[in-house]
C-alpha positions as CSV (number, residue, x, y, z in Angstrom):
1,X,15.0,32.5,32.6
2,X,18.0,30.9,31.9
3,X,16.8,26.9,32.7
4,X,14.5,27.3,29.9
5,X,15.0,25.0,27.0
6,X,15.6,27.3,23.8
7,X,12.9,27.2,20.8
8,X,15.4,25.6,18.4
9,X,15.9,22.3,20.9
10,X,12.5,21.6,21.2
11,X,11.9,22.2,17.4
12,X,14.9,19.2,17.0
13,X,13.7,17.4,19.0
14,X,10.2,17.6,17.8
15,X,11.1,16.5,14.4
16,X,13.5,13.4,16.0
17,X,10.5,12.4,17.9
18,X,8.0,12.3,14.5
19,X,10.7,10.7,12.6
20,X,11.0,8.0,15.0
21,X,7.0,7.5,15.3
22,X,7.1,7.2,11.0
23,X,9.3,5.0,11.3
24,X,7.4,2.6,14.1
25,X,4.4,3.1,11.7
26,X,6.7,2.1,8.3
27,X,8.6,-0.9,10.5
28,X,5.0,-1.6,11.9
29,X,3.0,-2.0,8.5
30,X,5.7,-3.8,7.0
31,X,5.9,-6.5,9.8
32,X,2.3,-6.8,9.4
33,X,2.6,-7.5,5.4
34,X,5.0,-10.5,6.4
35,X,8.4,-9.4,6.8
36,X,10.3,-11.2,9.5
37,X,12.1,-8.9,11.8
38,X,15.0,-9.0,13.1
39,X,16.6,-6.5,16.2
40,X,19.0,-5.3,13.7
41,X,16.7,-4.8,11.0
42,X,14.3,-3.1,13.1
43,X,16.9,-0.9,14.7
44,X,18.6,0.3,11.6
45,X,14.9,1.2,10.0
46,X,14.3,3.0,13.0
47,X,17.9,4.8,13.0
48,X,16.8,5.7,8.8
49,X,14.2,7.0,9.5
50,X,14.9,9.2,12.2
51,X,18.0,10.6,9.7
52,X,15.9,11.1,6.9
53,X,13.8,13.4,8.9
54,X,16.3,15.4,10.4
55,X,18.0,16.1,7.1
56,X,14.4,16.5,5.8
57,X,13.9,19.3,8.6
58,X,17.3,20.7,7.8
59,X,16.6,20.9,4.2
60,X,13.0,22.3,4.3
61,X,14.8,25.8,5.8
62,X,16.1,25.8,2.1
63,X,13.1,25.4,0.2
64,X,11.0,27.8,-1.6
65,X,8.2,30.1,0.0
66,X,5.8,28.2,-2.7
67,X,6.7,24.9,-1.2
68,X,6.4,25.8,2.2
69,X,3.0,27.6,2.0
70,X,1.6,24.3,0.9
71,X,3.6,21.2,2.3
72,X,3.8,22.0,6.3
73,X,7.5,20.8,8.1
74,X,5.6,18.3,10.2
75,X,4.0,16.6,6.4
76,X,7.1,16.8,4.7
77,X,9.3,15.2,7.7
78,X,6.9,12.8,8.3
79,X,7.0,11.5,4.6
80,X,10.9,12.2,4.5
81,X,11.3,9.4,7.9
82,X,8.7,7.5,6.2
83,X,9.9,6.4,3.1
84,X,13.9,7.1,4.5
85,X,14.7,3.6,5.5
86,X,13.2,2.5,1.6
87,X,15.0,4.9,-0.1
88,X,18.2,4.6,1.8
89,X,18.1,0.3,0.4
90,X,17.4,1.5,-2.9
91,X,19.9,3.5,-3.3
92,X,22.0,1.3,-1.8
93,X,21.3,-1.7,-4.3
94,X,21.7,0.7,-6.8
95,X,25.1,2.1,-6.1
96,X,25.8,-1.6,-5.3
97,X,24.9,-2.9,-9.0
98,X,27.0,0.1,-10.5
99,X,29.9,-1.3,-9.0
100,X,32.2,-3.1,-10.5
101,X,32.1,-6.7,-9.2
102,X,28.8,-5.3,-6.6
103,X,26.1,-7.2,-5.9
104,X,22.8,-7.2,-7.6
């Protein structure tokens, strides 16, 4: 049938869809520690996370057969789109500091 949506869509957008819920639960549980958000802050969480688990999806094709038969894709993204947004302002301060006349 050619109206049907191929396999590889709906495995995208399966992973866009649990890489946007991680990051509701990581903008969510940070709110409720006492951060004060913003549109912009919560929009550009939202937008890391969703990016770290796409590439997380992508790069879980290249992984091991080790790695795979013990971390499923749906763990792995979800930790990826998680922790993205965190990592992404890490590495950010870092490459900031490095920098000559960059911020600390």
């Amino acid at each position: 049938m050619p109206d049907r949506i191929p396999p590889d869509l709906w495995s995208l957008l399966t992973m866009l869809f649990l890489s946007a819920v991680s990051g509701v639960v990581s903008v969510t549980q940070r709110i409720a520690s006492g951060r004060a958000a913003s549109f912009v802050w919560i929009f550009s969480e939202l937008l890391a996370a969703v990016l770290a688990g796409y590439l997380a999806s992508e790069f879980y094709l290249f992984t091991p057969e080790t790695f795979q038969a013990y971390i499923p894709i749906t763990v792995f993204v979800s930790t990826c789109a998680y922790s993205g947004g965190r990592f992404m302002q890490v590495a950010e301060r870092t490459l900031y500091s490095k920098l000559p006349g960059g911020r600390d």
